[in-house]
C-alpha positions as CSV (number, residue, x, y, z in Angstrom):
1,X,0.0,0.0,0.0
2,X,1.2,3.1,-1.0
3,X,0.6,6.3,1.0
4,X,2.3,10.1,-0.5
5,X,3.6,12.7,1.5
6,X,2.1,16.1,-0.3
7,X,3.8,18.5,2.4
8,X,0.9,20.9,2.7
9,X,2.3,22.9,5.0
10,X,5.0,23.7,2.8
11,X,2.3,24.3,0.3
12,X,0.5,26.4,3.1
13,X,3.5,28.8,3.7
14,X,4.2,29.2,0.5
15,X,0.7,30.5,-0.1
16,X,1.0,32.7,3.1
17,X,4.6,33.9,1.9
18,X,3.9,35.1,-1.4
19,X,-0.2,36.6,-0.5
20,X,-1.1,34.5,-3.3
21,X,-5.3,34.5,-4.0
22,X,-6.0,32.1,-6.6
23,X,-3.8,28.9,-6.3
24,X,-4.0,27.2,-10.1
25,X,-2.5,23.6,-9.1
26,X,-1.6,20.4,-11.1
27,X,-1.8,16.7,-9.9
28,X,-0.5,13.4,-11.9
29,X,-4.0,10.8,-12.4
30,X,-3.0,8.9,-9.3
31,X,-3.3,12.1,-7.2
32,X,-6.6,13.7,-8.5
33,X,-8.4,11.9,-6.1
34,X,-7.7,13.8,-3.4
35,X,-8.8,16.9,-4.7
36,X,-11.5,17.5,-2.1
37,X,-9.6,17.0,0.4
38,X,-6.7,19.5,-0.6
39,X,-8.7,21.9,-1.3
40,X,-10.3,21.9,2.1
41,X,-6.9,22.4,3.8
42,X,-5.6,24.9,1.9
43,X,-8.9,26.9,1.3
44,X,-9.2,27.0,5.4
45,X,-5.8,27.9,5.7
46,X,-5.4,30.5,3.2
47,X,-9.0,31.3,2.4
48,X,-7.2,31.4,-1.5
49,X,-9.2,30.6,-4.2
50,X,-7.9,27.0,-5.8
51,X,-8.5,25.9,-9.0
52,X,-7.4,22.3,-10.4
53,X,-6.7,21.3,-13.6
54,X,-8.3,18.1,-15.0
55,X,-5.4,17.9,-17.7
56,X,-3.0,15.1,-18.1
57,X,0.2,16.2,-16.6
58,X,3.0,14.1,-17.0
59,X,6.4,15.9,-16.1
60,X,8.1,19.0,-14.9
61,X,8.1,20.2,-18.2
62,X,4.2,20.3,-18.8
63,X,3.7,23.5,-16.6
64,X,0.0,25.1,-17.4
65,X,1.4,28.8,-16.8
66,X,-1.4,29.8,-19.9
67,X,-4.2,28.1,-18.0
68,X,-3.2,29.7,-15.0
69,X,-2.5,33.6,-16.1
70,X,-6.0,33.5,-18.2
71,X,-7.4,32.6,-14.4
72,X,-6.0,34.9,-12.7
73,X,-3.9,33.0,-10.5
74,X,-0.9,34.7,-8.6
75,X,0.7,31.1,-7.7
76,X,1.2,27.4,-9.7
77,X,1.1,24.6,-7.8
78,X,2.9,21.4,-9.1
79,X,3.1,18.0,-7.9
80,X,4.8,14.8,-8.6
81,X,7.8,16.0,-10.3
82,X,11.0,17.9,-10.0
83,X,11.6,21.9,-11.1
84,X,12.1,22.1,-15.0
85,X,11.3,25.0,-15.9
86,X,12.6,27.9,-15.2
87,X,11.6,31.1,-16.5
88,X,7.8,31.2,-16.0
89,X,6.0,33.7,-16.0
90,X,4.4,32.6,-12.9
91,X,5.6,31.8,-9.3
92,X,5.9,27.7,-9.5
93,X,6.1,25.5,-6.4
94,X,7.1,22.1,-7.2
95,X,6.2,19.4,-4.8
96,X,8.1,16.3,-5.6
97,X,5.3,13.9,-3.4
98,X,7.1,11.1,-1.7
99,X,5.7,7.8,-1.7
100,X,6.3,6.2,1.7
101,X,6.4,2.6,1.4
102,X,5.7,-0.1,3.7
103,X,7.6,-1.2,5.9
104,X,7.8,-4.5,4.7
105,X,9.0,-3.6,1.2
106,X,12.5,-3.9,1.9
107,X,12.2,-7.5,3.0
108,X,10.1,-8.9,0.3
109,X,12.4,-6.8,-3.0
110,X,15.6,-7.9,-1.0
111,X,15.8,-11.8,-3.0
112,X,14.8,-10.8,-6.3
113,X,18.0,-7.9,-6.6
114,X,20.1,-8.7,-10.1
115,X,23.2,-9.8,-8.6
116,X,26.3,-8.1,-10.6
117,X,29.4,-7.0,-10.3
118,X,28.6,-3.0,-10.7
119,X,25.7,-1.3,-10.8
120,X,24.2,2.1,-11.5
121,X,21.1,2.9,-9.8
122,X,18.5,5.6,-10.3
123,X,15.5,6.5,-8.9
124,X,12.5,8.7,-10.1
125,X,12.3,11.2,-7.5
126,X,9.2,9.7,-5.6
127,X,11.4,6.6,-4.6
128,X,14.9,8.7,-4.0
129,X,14.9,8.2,-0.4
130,X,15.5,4.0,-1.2
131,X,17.9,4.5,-3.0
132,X,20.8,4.1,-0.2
133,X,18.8,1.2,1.3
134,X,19.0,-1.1,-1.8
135,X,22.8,0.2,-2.0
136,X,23.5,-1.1,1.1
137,X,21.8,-5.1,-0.3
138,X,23.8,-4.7,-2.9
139,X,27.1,-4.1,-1.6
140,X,26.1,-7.0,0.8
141,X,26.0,-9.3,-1.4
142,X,29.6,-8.2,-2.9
143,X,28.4,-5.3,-6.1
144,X,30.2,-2.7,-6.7
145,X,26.8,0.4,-6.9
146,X,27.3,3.3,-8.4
147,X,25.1,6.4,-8.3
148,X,25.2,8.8,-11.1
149,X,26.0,12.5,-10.3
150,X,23.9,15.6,-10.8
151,X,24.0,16.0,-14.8
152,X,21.0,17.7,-16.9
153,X,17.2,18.8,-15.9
154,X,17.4,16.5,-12.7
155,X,17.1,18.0,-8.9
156,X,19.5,15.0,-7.6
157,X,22.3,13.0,-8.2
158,X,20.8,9.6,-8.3
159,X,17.4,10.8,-10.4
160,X,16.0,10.3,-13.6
161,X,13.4,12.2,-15.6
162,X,11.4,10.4,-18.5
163,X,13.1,12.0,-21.4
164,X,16.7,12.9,-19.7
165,X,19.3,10.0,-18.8
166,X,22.5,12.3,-19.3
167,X,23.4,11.1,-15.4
168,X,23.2,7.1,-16.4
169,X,25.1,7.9,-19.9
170,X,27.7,9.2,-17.6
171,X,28.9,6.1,-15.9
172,X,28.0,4.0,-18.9
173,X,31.8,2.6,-18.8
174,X,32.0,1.9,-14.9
175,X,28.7,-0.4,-14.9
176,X,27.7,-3.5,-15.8
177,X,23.9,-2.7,-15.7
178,X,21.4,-0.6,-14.3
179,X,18.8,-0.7,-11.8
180,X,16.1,2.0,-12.1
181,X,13.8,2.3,-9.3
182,X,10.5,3.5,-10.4
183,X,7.9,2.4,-13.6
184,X,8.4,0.9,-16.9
185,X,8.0,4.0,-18.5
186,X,11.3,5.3,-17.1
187,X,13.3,2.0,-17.4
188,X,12.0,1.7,-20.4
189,X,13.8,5.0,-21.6
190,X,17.1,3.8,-19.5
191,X,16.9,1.0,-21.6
192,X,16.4,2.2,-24.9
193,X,19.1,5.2,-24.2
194,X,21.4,2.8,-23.1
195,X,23.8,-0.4,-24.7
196,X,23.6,-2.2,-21.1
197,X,21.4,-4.4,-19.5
198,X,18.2,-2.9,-17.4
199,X,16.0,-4.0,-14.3
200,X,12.9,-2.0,-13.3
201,X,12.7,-2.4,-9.3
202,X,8.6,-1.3,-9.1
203,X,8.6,-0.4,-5.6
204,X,4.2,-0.5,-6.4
205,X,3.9,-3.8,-7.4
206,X,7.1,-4.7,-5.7
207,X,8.7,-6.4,-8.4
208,X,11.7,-6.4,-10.7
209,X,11.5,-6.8,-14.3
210,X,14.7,-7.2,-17.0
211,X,14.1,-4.8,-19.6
212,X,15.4,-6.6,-22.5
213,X,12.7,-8.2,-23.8
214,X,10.5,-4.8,-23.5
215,X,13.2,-3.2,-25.3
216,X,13.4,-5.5,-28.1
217,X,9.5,-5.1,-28.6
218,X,9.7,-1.5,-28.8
219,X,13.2,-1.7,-31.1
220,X,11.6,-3.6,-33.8
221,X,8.1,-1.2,-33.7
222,X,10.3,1.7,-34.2
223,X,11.8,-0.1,-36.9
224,X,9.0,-0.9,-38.7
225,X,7.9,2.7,-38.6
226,X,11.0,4.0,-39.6
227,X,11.0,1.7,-42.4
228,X,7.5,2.8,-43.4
229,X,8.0,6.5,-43.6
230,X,11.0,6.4,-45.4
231,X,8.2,5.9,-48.7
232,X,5.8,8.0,-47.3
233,X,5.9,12.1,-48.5
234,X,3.5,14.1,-46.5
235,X,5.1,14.4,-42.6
236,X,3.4,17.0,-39.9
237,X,5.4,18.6,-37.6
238,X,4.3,18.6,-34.5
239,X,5.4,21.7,-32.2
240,X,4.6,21.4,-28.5
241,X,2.9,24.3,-26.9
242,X,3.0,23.1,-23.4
243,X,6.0,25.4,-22.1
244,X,8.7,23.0,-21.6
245,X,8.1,21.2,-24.4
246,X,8.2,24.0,-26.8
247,X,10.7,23.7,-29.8
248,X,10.0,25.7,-32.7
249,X,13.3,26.2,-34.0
250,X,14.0,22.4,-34.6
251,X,10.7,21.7,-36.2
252,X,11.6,24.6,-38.9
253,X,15.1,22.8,-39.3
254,X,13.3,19.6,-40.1
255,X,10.5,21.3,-42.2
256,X,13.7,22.9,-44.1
257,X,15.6,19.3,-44.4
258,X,12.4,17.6,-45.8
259,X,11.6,20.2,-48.0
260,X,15.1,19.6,-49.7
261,X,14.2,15.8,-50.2
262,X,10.9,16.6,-52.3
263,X,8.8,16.1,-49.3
264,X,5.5,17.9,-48.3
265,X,5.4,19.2,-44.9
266,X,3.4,21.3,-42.6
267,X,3.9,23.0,-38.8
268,X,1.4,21.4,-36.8
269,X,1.0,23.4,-33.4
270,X,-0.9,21.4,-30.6
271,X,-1.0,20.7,-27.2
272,X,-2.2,17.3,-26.3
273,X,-0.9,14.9,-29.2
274,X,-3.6,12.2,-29.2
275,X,-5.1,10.1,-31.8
276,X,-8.2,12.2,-32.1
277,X,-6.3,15.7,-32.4
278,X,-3.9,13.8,-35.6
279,X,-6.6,11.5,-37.3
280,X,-8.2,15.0,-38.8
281,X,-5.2,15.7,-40.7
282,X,-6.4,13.3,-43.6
283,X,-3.7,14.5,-45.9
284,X,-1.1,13.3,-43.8
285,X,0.5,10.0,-43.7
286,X,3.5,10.6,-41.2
287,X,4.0,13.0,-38.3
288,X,7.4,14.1,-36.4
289,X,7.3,15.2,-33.4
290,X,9.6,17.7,-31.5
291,X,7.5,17.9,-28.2
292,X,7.8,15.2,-25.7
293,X,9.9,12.3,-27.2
294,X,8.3,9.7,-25.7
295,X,4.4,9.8,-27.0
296,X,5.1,8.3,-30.4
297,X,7.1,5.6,-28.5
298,X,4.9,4.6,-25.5
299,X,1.8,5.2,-27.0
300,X,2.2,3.5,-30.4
301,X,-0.6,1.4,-30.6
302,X,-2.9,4.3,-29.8
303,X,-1.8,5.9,-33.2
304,X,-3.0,5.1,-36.5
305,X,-0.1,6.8,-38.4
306,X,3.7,6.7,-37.5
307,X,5.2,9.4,-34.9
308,X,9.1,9.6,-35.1
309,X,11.3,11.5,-33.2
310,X,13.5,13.6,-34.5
311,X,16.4,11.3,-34.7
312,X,14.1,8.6,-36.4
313,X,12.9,11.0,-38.9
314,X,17.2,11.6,-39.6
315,X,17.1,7.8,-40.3
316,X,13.9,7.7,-42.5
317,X,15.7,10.7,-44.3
318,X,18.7,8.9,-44.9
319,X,20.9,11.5,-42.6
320,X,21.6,9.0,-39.6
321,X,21.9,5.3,-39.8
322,X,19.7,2.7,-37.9
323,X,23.0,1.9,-35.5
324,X,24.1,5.3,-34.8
325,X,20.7,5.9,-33.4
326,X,20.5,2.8,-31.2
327,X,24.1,4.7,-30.0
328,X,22.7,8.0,-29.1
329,X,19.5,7.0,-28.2
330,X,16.1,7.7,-29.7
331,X,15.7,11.0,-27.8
C-alpha cells in the first residue's frame, strides 16, 4: 500500500509567503483523487481561491502557466515532479510527493536484486529516499553500486526524468547494468538510451522486471515505422505548446531538411498529441514530433499513423543510420 507525503504545509507557507489568492495547481492521475480534500486544507488555511486542472500532466516540463495567467492566478502549484522549468512567468512550487512505502518492502524486493558485479542505480524522485537502502543489499551481497552525479534537468544526483538519462550515460563505462527504481515508462527510456542491460525495481507492485525483452518489442516497432515512412511524402510537424516542451526552432530545421528531399510538410501546433487531435489531418500520412519524445514511443498502438522523433525522422531521411541511433539514443 502506497501512502504520499504532499507536504501541505509547505504548500501552506508558500501560499502565506507570497499573498497569493488564486492557487492554479496540477496533480499526476494517481493524485486527482484527493482533490476535495486539498482543497479543504488549503482553502481553510489561506481562504485562497484553488482551482485544479483536470489535464493530463506528466512531467516538470508540462507546466499550465497559460491556463493559469488567463485565471487569474498569482501562484502554480505542481506535484509529482522535479523543477524544470525555469523562467515562468508565474511563481511555480514544485512538490516532488514522496511515496512512503511499507515497511515491509525492503524484505520482500531484497531476494529478487540482479546480482552483478557493478551497478548504477537511479530512482524517479518519488522513490529517491531507497535509493541508499538497496545500495546497502547490494554491496552486501559483494556489487560494486554506483550512483550517477547531478548532470542535466534533474534536482539530484541519483534521479531520472522520463526524457533525460545524461546522469546514467555518464557512468556507462564503470557499470555493468542498471537498476532504475521507479515504472516501466522510465526504465524503459534507461533501456532504450542505453547499450547495457536494465532492471525496473517497481517499488508499487514490488517487483523487478529485466528490460530486454520490452526493449526489443519496442526496437523492432520503431523499426518498422521508420522503415514505413522512409516511402511515405506528406510528414506533420508537431510543435509542442505546453512550455517545456516548446521547440519551434528544430521543427523549422526539419520542415527545411524535408523540403530539400521533395517532401511535403506542414507545422502542426498542438498541445495534447492524441489520436483524435492527428486523425483529422487526412492529408497526412506521417508526423514528427519535436515535443515530448516519448508519446510516439509509448503510446504507439494508440496511433494510426507513424510518430518519429526527430532522430528517427534523420534515419527515415537517410541523414543518420539505424545503429548510430541505437548509439545516441532515440531521444
Amino acid at each position: 500500500m502506497l501512502a504520499f507525503d504532499l507536504e501541505l504545509e509547505r504548500v501552506i507557507n508558500e501560499i502565506i509567503d507570497k499573498k497569493a489568492n488564486k492557487i492554479f495547481i496540477q496533480l499526476p492521475e494517481g493524485l486527482k483523487q484527493y482533490v476535495l480534500k486539498i482543497s479543504e486544507i488549503l482553502e481553510e488555511k489561506t481562504e485562497a481561491t484553488i482551482y485544479f486542472s483536470s489535464d493530463p500532466c506528466y512531467g516538470g516540463c508540462d507546466l499550465a502557466i497559460k491556463e493559469a495567467e488567463e485565471l487569474g492566478c498569482d501562484l502554480i502549484i505542481h506535484f509529482g515532479h522535479s523543477p524544470f522549468i525555469t523562467n515562468s512567468t508565474l511563481p511555480v512550487l514544485y512538490i516532488r510527493t514522496k511515496i512512503i512505502l511499507d515497511t515491509d518492502f525492503r524484505r520482500k524486493i531484497e531476494k529478487d536484486l540482479p546480482i552483478n558485479k557493478k551497478v548504477g542505480i537511479a530512482s524517479i524522485i518519488q522513490y529517491l529516499e531507497i535509493i541508499k537502502d538497496i545500495k546497502e543489499m547490494l554491496e552486501s551481497r559483494g556489487c560494486s553500486v554506483i550512483i550517477p552525479p547531478k548532470i542535466g534537468k534533474v534536482e539530484f544526483a541519483g534521479q531520472i526524468l522520463g526524457c533525460e538519462y545524461s546522469s546514467l550515460r555518464s557512468i556507462l563505462n564503470k557499470v555493468d547494468c542498471y537498476l532504475i527504481i521507479g515504472s516501466r515508462f522510465h526504465s524503459l527510456g534507461a533501456s532504450l538510451k542505453l547499450k547495457k542491460p536494465v532492471f525496473l525495481l517497481d517499488p508499487y507492485s514490488e517487483k523487478i522486471e529485466d528490460m530486454e525483452s520490452l526493449k526489443k518489442s519496442v526496437l523492432k516497432q520503431r523499426y518498422a515505422l521508420i522503415s514505413k515512412a522512409k516511402n511515405l511524402d506528406k510528414f506533420g510537424i508537431l510543435i509542442g505548446m505546453k512550455a517545456g516542451q516548446f521547440n519551434n526552432e528544430s521543427a523549422l530545421k526539419i520542415k527545411k531538411i524535408l523540403e530539400s528531399r521533395g517532401k511535403k510538410s506542414v507545422l502542426i501546433a498542438i498541445n495534447n498529441i492524441s489520436s483524435n487531435s492527428l486523425d483529422n489531418f487526412t492529408d497526412i500520412n506521417v508526423f514528427v514530433n519535436t515535443a515530448c519524445p516519448r508519446v510516439g514511443i509509448d503510446d504507439v498502438t494508440r496511433f494510426n499513423k507513424p510518430i518519429l522523433t526527430e532522430k528517427e525522422c534523420m534515419v527515415a531521411l537517410g541523414k543518420l543510420n539505424w545503429i548510430d541511433l541505437l548509439e545516441k539514443g532515440f531521444f
